[in-house]
C-alpha positions in Angstrom: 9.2 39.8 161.1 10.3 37.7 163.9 7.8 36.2 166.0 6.5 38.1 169.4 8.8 37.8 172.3 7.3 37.6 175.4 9.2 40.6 177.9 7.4 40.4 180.9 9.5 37.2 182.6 13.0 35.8 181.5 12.4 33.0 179.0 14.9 30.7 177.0 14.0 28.4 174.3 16.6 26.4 172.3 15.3 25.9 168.9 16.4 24.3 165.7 17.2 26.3 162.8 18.9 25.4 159.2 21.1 27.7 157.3 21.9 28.1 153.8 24.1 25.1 154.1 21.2 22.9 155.1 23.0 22.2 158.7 21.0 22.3 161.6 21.8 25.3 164.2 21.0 25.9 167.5 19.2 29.6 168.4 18.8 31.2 171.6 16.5 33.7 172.6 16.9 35.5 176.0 13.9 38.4 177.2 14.0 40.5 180.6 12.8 43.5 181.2 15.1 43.7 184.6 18.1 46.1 183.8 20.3 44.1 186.0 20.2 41.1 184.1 21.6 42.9 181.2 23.8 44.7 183.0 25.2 41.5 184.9 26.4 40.3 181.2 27.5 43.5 180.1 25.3 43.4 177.2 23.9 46.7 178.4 27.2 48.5 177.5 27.9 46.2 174.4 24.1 46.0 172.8 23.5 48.6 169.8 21.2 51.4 170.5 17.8 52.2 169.1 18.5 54.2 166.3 15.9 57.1 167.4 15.6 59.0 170.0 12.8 58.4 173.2 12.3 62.2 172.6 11.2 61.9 168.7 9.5 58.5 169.4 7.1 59.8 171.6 6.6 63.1 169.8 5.4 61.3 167.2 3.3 58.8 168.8 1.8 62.0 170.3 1.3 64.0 167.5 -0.2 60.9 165.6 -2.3 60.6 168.6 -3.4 63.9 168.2 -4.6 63.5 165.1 -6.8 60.3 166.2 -8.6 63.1 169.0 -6.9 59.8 172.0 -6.5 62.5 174.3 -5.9 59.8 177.0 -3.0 58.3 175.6 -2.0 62.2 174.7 -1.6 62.8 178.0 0.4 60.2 179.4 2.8 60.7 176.4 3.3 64.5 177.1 4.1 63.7 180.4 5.9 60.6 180.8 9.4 60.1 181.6 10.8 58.4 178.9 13.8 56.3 177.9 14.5 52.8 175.5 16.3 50.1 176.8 17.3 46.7 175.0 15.0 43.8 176.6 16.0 41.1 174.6 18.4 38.9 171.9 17.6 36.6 169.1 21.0 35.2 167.7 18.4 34.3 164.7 19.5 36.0 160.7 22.8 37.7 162.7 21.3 38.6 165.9 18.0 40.4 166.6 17.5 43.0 169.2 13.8 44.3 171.1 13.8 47.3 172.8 11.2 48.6 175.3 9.5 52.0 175.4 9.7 52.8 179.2 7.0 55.4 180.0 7.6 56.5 183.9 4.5 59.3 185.1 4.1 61.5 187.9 2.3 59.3 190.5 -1.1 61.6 190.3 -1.3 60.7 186.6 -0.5 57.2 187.2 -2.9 56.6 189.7 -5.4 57.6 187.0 -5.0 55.6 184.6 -3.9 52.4 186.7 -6.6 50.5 185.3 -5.7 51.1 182.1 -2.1 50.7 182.0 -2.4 47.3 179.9 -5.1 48.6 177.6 -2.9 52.2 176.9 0.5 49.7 176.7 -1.0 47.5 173.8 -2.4 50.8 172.3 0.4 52.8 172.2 3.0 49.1 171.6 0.4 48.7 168.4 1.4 51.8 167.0 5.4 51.5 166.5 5.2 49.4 163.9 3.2 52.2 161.7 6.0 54.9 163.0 9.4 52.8 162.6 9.3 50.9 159.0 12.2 49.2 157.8 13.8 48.4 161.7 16.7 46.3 160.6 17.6 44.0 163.3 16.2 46.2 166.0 13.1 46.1 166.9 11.0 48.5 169.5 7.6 46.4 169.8 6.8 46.8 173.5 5.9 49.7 176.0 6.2 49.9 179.5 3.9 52.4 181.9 4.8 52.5 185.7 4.7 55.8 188.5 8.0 57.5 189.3 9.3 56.2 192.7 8.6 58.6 195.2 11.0 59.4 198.1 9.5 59.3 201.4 8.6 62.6 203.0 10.6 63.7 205.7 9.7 66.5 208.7 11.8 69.9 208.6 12.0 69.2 211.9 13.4 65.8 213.9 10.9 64.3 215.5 11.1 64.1 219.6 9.9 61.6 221.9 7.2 62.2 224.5 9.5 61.2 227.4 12.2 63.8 226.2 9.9 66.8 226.6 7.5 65.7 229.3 8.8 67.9 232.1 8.9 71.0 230.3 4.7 70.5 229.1 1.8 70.4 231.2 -0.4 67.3 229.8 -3.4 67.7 227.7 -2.8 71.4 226.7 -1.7 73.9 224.3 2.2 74.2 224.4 3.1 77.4 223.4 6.9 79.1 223.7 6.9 82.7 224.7 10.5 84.2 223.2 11.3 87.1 225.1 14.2 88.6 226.9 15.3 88.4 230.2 13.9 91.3 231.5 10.8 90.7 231.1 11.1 88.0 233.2 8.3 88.8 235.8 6.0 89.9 233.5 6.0 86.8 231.5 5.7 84.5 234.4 2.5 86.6 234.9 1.4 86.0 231.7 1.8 82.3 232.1 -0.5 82.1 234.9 -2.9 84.1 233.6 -2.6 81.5 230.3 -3.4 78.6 232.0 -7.1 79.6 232.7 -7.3 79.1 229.0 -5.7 75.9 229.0 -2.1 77.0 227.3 1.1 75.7 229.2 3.9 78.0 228.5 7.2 77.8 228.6 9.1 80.5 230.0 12.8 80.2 229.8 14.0 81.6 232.5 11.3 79.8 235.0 10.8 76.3 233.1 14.9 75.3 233.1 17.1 74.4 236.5 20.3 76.4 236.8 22.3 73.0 236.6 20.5 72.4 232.8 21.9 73.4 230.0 20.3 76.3 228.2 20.1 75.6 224.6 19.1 72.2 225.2 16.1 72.6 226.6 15.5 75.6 224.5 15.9 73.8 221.7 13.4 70.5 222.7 11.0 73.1 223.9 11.0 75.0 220.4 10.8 71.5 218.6 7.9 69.8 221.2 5.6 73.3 221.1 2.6 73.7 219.2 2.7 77.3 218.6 5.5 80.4 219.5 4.8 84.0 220.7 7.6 86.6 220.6 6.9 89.4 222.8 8.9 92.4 220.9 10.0 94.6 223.9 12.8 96.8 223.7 15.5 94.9 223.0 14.2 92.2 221.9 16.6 92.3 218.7 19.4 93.2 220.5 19.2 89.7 222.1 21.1 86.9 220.4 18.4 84.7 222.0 15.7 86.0 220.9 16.0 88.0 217.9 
């Protein structure tokens, strides 16, 4: 069996090897676990693949673990992300090729077992060689746990600066957007004042823009700056584009 290659940085080491013949040769081994590096010498398009699937290799490992009542490692198997990737070349007995289980988990899960990511990695990496007998000259001897990247979290709604909306709010109270149509006009702007005893700014449409502003603008920065809406359903209320 070859000896262990070390994955975790890029390494090279020339070394001195005799064939049949008695000559000396020269070997090179090469180890990354960064894609691009492979992919930068195309070896990622021209290396063999492993012969089995991710899918079968961790059904097993899971089943066998199972069996040995691990439920830890159990779990990260059944829910791992999982693919095999060639990490690294030994041009040694016709070329020798190491592959790496990549397990990728849910970031909950991962967070977990953080702690134990080396621990569960030598576990589970100690158990390929009782699953895959007879490998040829490829070998999968090491595993590799990590979260799935999340994407950042973005608002439904585009966020507005203070100095955009500060004329249509009142400071220090609740903003609140009464929909309504226009003929109601008078009786909202009653409401309004009767609101502000309690603290709640409103904004009224038809009082809180100037005839030279356009409409939907403001509308629109009021509806995204507010902190809550009432729609007072009068008759015709739905028969308003505006409001309905």
């Amino acid at each position: 069996m070859p000896g262990k290659t070390q994955h975790r940085t890029l390494t090279a080491c020339n070394a001195k090897s005799k064939t049949s013949a008695g000559r000396a040769t020269c070997c090179r081994r090469v180890c990354c676990r960064d894609r691009s590096f492979w992919e930068d010498r195309n070896l990622s398009d021209t290396s063999p693949k492993f012969p089995r699937s991710p899918d079968v290799v961790v059904a097993t490992l899971t089943e066998l673990f199972k069996h040995q009542k691990n439920n830890a490692v159990c779990e990260v198997l059944e829910n791992a992300n999982t693919r095999i990737e060639v990490t690294g070349y030994d041009n040694l007995a016709g070329g020798q090729y190491y592959f790496t289980l990549f397990l990728e988990l849910p970031l909950n899960l991962f967070a977990r077992v953080e702690a134990e990511v080396s621990r569960l990695e030598k576990l589970i990496a100690n158990k390929l060689p009782t699953i895959l007998r007879n490998p040829g000259n490829m070998w999968l001897r090491e595993v590799a746990i990590s979260p799935i990247l999340e994407e950042p979290k973005r608002s439904a709604a585009p966020k507005v600066a203070p100095v955009d909306v500060e004329h249509l709010w009142k400071p220090g109270m609740l903003r609140l957007f009464l929909s309504h149509i226009s003929a109601e006009k008078a009786g909202v702007s009653k409401l309004k004042l009767v609101l502000l005893n309690w603290g709640v700014d409103s904004f009224v449409a038809h009082e809180d823009i100037e005839p030279n502003q356009v409409w939907q603008t403001e509308i629109e920065l009021a509806l995204k700056s507010m902190h809550a809406l009432a729609a007072l359903l009068t008759p015709g209320f739905h028969e308003s584009k505006w409001t309905d």
